[in-house]
Every structure is written in C-alpha cells, then in structure tokens.
C-alpha positions as CSV (number, residue, x, y, z in Angstrom):
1,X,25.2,19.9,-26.2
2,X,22.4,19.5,-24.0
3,X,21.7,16.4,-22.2
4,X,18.2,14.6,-22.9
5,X,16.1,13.9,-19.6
6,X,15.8,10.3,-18.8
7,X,12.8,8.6,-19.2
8,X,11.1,7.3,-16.7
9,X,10.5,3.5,-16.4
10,X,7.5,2.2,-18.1
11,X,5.5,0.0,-15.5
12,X,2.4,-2.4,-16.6
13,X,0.3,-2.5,-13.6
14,X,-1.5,-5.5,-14.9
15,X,1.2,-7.4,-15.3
16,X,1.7,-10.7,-12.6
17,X,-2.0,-9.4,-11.1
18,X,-3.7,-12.6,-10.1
19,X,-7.8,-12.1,-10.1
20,X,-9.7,-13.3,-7.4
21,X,-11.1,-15.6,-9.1
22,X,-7.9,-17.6,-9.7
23,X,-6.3,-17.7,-6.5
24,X,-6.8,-18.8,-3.2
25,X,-10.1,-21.8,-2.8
26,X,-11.4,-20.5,-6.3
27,X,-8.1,-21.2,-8.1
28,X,-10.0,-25.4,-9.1
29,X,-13.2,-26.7,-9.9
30,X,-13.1,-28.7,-6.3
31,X,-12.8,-25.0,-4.4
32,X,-16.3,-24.2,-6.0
33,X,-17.8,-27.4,-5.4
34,X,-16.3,-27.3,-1.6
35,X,-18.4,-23.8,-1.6
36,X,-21.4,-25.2,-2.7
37,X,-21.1,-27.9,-0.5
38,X,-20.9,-25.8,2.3
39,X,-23.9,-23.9,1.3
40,X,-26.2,-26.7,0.7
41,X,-24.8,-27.9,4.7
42,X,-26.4,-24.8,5.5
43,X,-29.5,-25.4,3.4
44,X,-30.2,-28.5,5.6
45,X,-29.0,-27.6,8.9
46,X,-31.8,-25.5,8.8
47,X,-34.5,-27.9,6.5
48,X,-34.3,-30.4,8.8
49,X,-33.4,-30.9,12.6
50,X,-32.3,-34.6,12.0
51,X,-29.7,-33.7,9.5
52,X,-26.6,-32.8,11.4
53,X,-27.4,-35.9,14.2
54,X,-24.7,-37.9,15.4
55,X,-26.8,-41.4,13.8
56,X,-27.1,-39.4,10.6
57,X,-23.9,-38.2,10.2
58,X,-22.6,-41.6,11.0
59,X,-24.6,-42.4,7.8
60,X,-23.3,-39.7,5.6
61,X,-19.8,-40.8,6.5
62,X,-20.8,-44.6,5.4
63,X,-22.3,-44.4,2.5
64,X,-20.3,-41.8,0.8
65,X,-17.5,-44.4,1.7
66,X,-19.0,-46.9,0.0
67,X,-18.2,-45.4,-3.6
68,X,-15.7,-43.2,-2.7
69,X,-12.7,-45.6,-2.7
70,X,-13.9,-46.7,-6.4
71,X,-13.8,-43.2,-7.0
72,X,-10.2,-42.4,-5.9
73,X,-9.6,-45.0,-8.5
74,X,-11.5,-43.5,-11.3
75,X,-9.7,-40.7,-10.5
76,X,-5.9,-41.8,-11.5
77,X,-7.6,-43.1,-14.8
78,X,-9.1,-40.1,-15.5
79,X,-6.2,-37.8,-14.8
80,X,-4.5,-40.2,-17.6
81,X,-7.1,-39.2,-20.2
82,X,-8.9,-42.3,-19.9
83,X,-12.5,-43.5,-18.3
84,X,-13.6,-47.0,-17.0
85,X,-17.1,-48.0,-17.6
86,X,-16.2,-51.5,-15.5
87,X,-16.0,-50.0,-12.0
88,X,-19.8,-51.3,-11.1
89,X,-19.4,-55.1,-12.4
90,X,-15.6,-55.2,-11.2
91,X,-17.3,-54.7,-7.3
92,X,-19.8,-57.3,-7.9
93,X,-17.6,-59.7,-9.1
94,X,-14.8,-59.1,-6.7
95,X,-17.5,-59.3,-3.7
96,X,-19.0,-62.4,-5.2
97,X,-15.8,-64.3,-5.7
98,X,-14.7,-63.3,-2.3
99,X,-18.0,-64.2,-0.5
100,X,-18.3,-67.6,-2.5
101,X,-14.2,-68.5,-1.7
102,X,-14.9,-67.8,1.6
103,X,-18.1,-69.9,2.0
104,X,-16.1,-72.6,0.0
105,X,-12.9,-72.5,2.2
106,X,-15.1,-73.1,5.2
107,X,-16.4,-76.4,4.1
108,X,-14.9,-79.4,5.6
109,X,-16.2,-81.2,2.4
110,X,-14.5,-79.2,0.0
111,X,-11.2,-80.2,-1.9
112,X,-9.5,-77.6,0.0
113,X,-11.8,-77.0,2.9
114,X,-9.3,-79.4,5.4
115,X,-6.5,-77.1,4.9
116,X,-8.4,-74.4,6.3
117,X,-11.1,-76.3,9.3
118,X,-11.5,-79.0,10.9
119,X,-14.5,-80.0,12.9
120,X,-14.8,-79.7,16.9
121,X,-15.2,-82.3,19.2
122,X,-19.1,-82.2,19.0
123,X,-18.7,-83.1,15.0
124,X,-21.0,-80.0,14.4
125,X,-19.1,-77.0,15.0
126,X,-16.6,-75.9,12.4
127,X,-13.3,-74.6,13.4
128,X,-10.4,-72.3,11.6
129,X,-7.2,-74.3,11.7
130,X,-5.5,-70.9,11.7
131,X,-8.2,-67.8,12.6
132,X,-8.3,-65.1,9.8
133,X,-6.4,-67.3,7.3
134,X,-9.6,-68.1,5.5
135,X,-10.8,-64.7,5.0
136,X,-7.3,-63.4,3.9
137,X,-7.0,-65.9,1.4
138,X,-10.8,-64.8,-0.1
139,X,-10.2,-61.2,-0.1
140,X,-7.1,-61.8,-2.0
141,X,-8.9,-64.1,-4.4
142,X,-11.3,-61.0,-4.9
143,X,-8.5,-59.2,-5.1
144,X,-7.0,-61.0,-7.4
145,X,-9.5,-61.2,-10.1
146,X,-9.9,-57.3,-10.1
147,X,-5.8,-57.4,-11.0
148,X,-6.4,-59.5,-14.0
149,X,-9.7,-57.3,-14.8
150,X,-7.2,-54.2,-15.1
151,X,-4.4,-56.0,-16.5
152,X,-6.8,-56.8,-19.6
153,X,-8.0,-53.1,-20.1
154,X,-4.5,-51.5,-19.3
155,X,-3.1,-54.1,-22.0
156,X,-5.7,-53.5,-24.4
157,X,-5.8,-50.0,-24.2
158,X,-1.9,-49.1,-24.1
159,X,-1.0,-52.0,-25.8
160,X,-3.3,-52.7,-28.6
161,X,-4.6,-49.1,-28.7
162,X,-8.1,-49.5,-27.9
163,X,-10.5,-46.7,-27.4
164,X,-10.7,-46.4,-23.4
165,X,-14.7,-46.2,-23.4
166,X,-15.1,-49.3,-25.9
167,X,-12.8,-51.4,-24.2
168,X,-13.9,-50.3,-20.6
169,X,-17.6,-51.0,-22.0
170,X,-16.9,-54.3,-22.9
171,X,-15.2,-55.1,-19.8
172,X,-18.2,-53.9,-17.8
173,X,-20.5,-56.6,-19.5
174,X,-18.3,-59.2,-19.3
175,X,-17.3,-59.2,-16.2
176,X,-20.8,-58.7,-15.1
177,X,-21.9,-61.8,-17.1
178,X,-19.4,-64.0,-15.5
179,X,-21.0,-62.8,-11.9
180,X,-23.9,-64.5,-13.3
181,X,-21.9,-67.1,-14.9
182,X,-20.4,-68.4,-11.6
183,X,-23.2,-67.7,-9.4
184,X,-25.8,-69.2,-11.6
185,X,-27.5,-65.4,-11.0
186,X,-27.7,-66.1,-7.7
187,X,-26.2,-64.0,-4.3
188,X,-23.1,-65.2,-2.3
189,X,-23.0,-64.7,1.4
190,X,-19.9,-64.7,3.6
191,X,-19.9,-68.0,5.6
192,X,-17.7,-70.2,7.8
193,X,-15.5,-69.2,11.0
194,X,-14.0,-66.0,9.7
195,X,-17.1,-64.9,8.8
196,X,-17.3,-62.1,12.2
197,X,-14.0,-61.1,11.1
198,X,-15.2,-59.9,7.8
199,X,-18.1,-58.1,8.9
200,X,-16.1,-56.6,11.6
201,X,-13.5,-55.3,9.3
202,X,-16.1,-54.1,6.5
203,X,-18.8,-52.2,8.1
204,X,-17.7,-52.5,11.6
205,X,-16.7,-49.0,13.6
206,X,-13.9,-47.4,15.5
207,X,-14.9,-45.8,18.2
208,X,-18.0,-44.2,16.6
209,X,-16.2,-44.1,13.5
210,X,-17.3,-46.4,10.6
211,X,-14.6,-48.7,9.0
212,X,-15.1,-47.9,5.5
213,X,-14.4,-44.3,6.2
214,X,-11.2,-45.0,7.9
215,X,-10.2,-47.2,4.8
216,X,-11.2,-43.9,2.4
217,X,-8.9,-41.4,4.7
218,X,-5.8,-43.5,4.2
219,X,-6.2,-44.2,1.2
220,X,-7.0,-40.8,0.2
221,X,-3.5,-39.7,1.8
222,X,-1.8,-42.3,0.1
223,X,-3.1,-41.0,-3.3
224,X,-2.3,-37.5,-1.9
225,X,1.5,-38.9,-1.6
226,X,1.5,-40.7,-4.6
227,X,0.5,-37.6,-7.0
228,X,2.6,-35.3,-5.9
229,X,5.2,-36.7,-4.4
230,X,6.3,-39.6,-6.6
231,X,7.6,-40.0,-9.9
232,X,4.9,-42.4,-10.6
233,X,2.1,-39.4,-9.8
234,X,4.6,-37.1,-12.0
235,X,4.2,-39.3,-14.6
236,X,0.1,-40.0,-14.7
237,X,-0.2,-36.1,-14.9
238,X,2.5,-35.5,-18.0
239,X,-0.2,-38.6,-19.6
240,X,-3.1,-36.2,-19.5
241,X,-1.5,-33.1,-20.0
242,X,0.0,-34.6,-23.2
243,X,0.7,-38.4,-24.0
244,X,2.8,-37.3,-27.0
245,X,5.1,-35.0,-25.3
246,X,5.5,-37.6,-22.0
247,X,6.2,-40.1,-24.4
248,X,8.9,-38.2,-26.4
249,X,10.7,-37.2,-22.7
250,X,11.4,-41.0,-21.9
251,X,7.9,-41.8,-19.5
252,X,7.2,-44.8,-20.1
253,X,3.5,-44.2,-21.2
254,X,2.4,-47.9,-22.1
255,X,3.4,-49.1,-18.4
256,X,2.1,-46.4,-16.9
257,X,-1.0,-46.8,-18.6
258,X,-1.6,-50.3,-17.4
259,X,-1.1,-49.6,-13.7
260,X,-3.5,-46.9,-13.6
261,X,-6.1,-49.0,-14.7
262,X,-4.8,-51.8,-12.7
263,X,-5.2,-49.5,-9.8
264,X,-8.8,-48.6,-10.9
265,X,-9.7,-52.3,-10.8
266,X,-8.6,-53.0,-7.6
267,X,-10.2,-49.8,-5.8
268,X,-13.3,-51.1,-7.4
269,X,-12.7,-54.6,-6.1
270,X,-12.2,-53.4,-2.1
271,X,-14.8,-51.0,-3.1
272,X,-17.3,-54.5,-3.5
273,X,-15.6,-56.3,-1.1
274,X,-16.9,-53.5,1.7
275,X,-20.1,-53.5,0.4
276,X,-21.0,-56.8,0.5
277,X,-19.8,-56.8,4.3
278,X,-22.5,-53.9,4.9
279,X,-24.9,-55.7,2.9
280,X,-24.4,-59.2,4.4
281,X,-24.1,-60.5,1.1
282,X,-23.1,-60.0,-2.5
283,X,-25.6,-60.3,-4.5
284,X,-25.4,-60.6,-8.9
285,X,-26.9,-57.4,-9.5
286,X,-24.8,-55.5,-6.8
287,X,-23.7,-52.0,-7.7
288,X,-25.7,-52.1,-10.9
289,X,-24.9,-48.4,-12.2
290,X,-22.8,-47.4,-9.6
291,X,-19.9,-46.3,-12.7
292,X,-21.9,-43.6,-13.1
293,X,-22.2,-42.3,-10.1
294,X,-18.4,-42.8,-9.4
295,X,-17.5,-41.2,-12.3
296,X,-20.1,-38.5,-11.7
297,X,-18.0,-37.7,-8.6
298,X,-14.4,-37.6,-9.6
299,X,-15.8,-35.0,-12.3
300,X,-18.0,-33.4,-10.2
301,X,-14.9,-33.0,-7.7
302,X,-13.0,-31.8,-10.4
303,X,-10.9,-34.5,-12.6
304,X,-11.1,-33.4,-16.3
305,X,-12.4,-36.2,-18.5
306,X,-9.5,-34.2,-21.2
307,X,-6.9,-35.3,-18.7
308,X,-4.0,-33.7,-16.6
309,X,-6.6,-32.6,-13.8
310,X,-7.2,-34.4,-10.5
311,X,-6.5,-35.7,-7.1
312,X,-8.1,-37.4,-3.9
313,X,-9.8,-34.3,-2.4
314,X,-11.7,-33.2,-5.5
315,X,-13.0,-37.2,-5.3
316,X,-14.0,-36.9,-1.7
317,X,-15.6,-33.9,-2.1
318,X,-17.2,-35.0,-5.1
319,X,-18.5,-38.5,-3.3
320,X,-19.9,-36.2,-0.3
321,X,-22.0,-33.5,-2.4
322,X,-23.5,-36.4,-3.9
323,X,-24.4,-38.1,-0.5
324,X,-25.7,-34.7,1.3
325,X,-27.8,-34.5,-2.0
326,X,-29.4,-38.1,-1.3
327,X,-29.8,-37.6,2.3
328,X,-31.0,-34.6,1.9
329,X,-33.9,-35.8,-0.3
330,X,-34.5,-38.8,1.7
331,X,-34.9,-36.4,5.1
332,X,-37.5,-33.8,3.0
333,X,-39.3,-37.0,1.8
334,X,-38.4,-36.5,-1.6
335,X,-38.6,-38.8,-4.2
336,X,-35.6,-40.7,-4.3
337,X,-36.1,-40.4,-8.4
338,X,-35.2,-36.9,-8.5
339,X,-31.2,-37.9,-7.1
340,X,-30.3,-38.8,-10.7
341,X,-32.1,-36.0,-12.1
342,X,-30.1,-33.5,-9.6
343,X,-26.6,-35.2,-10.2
344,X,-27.1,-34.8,-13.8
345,X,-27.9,-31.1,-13.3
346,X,-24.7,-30.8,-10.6
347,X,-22.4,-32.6,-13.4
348,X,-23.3,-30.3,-16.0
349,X,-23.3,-27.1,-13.5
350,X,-19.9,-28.5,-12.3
351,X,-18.4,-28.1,-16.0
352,X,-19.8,-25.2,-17.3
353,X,-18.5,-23.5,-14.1
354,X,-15.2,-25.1,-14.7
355,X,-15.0,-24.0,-18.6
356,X,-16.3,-20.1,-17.8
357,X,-13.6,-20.0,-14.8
358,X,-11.5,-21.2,-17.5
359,X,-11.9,-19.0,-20.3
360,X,-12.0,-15.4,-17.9
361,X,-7.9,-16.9,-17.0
C-alpha cells in the first residue's frame, strides 16, 4: 500500500495584515486631523513671522481654552449618541447668574449682603467678612443652575424619550430667554471684594501660562481617566455603540444618560464662567453661536454624531485646528467671514475622510 504525501499547510498571507492606513496615528479620524494640523503649523510658520511668537501663542493657548472645556462636554454626549444645542445659552446664563450673585452678595444693602461684608471704618470701603467666600458661593450658584439645565434634558430625554436635538433646541432658547429675563437684556459685571479673585482665577496666568488652559489640561486628563478607566466611561461607550444591547446587559442606560448631559451642562457653565472673567463681564448675548462651533470641534476631532466614538484628545485637537484657522486668518488680514465658511468646509472634509477610511477597513 503506498503511503500518500502529506500536504503541505495552506497559509493565507492576508490574513491578520493590518494596512497602513489602519494602524499606528491613521488608525482615528483625530490622527488625520492631528496631521493636518501639523501641516497647516507649517503653512503659517512660514506665512507669517508673528505666528509662532511667544504673545501669539499665549493667545492660541487662550482662546482655544475658552470653548474647549464646553467641548470636552459635548464630547461625552456625543459618544452617547446624543447632541446638545444648549451649550451657548447654558454659558451665558451660568456667567450671568454668577456675575449678578456676586455683585449682589457684595452689597451691604442686600438681604443677604451682611453675611458676606461689612463696611470699613471709613464707612465707604466694603469688606469680605470671610475673603473668597463670596465668590465661591457665586460660582456655585452658576454652577448650580447649569446642574438643573442638564438635569431637565437628561430627564427629558432618557426619561420621557425625547428626541436629543428637539429637546436640546428648546433648552437652548429657554435658557437664553431667561438671561434676558433676569437681566432685563442687560450685562452683569463681577463686583464687590472678591472681585480680583475672580479675574485672577479666570483669565489670570501661571507663570506664562494662561489659567484657562491649565483648567482644559486637567480636565482633559480627568476625562482621559474617566473613559477608559472607569465603569462609568465603559458604560457611555456601550450607549453609542448600541443602547439596546447595553440596556439588555444590566447598564443602566436612563442614569447614565442623565449624567452625561448633566456633565455637558456644567462644562458649559465653567465654560461661561471663564469667559466672562476674560471679558470683564457677562453680557446677554455672550456666546451667541458658540454650540456650533463646539460641536464643530468634538466632530471635527473625531466624536461620531452615530455614537460609540470619542474622547478628550480628539476635542483638543479639534478646539486648536479651529483656533490656528482664526488666527491664521486674522494674521494674513483675512476676512474674519471666511472662518465659518472654512469650518464648514473642515467639518465636512473631516467626515468624508472619516467614512472613506472607513469603508477601505
């Protein structure tokens, strides 16, 4: 009987071959983006000699800050699934309240003004009875508001089952009416003895290094932790990748839903609070648009309006591209007009690139 020859093994070269394209910093939308933003760096290193100055970079790092918070927020939303339209009225309102508690706290008039000051021996100069105490209370009264802003559209949306954009929409005109509403249309300052304090701590600098961007760096780690380390972050991914299937493994969907957007709110609320201490006030038609452009940035960076897809990088990144875009055009003495014309054409770029990386996995 003769014996057969063995075969030899069958081996499928192609098989467990990643392509370049989906590994290393083209494996995500934000590894693009992050190439494009180095690129465009270039572009104006060489387009203008004031770009990479230590005062203008100081002034990329600041204002990039001042909607990149609101943007991390955004962010958890959007990994969820959802989208809130309320981010711009929720700073205004927060920065408002906390300007007008403050200025109100500092009054020796007021109801509760003599819990808080008390006038110097001169009888002109006003006094903190205990230094800061003023301004905490006011920021948490901003604060605060913001909470109950996101408590309503987390209940409304995971509770009652509201459409996200609706609800968010509604939000966003409400709470921007009751600016008006409260203020009588007109803009709150920060007053009273704790009023240095609050400057200092909102667009004040550490050695060279402004505030606000401080704030967006630990913050931006925290979210980092939170994400991907926590159960909680666990949990905000499985809602975009699929609600049903998270909801059928135990998550508790309808909580997790709430603090998301509870977390949105008050990311937008510092967000105003900041601002207003750069501005020197808060006036009623502060941050007027500005959910666009924070929205335009998480996306831009990479969060995936379908859900599941996300995280604090992409929203930096996202926040900067759009900043180097405005300074850019403010150094080449371009009209300003053209910024939402470019960001539109970025946003678009940024998720056709995103869908054609998508399809060649």
């Amino acid at each position: 009987m003769m014996a057969m020859p063995m075969e030899s093994p069958i081996s499928f070269t192609n098989i467990g071959r990643i392509r370049w394209w989906q590994r290393g910093i083209f494996a995500s939308q934000t590894g693009y983006v992050l190439l494009a933003l180095a690129v465009l760096l270039v572009i104006m290193h060489f387009a203008s000699p004031y770009f990479f100055t230590e005062g203008n970079m100081q002034n990329v790092a600041k204002n990039f800050s001042f909607i990149a918070i609101a943007t991390l927020g955004v962010t958890f939303v959007i990994i969820t699934g959802g989208i809130d339209l309320s981010v711009g009225s929720m700073m205004c309102f927060s920065a408002m309240i906390t300007s007008m508690v403050m200025t109100e706290l500092s009054a020796p008039g007021s109801p509760a003004g003599s819990l808080f000051v008390h006038m110097a021996a001169d009888g002109k100069t006003v006094l903190a009875n205990v230094p800061g105490l003023i301004l905490l209370v006011s920021i948490l009264a901003g604060l605060g508001v913001a909470l109950i802003a996101g408590l309503v559209n987390g209940f409304c949306i995971a509770v009652l089952g509201l459409s996200p954009f609706v609800t968010t929409l509604g939000m966003l005109s409400i709470v921007r009416g009751l600016g008006y509403v409260v203020s009588n249309g007109r803009g709150s300052f920060p007053g009273g003895p704790d009023a240095d304090y609050f400057y200092a701590l909102t667009s004040g600098d550490v050695l060279g290094v402004p505030v606000p961007f401080i704030y967006l760096v630990v913050l931006a780690l925290a979210m980092a932790v939170v994400l991907h380390h926590t159960s909680f972050g666990r949990h905000v991914f499985a809602l975009g990748g699929n609600e049903k299937a998270a909801e059928l493994t135990g998550i508790p969907v309808v909580r997790v839903k709430i603090e998301v957007y509870v977390i949105c709110a008050l990311a937008a609320g510092l967000q105003g609070i900041i601002i207003s201490g750069w501005l020197g006030s808060a006036p009623a038609n502060m941050a007027t648009s500005y959910e666009l452009n924070v929205i335009a940035a998480a996306v831009i960076g990479g969060a995936n309006l379908a859900g599941g897809i996300g995280g604090p990088l992409g929203a930096i990144v996202g926040c900067v591209l759009l900043e180097v875009i405005r300074n850019g055009l403010v150094l080449a003495q371009v009209s300003s007009y053209w910024q939402q014309t470019l960001v539109g054409v970025i946003i678009i770029l940024a998720v056709l690139v995103d869908r054609i990386r998508s399809r060649m996995s």
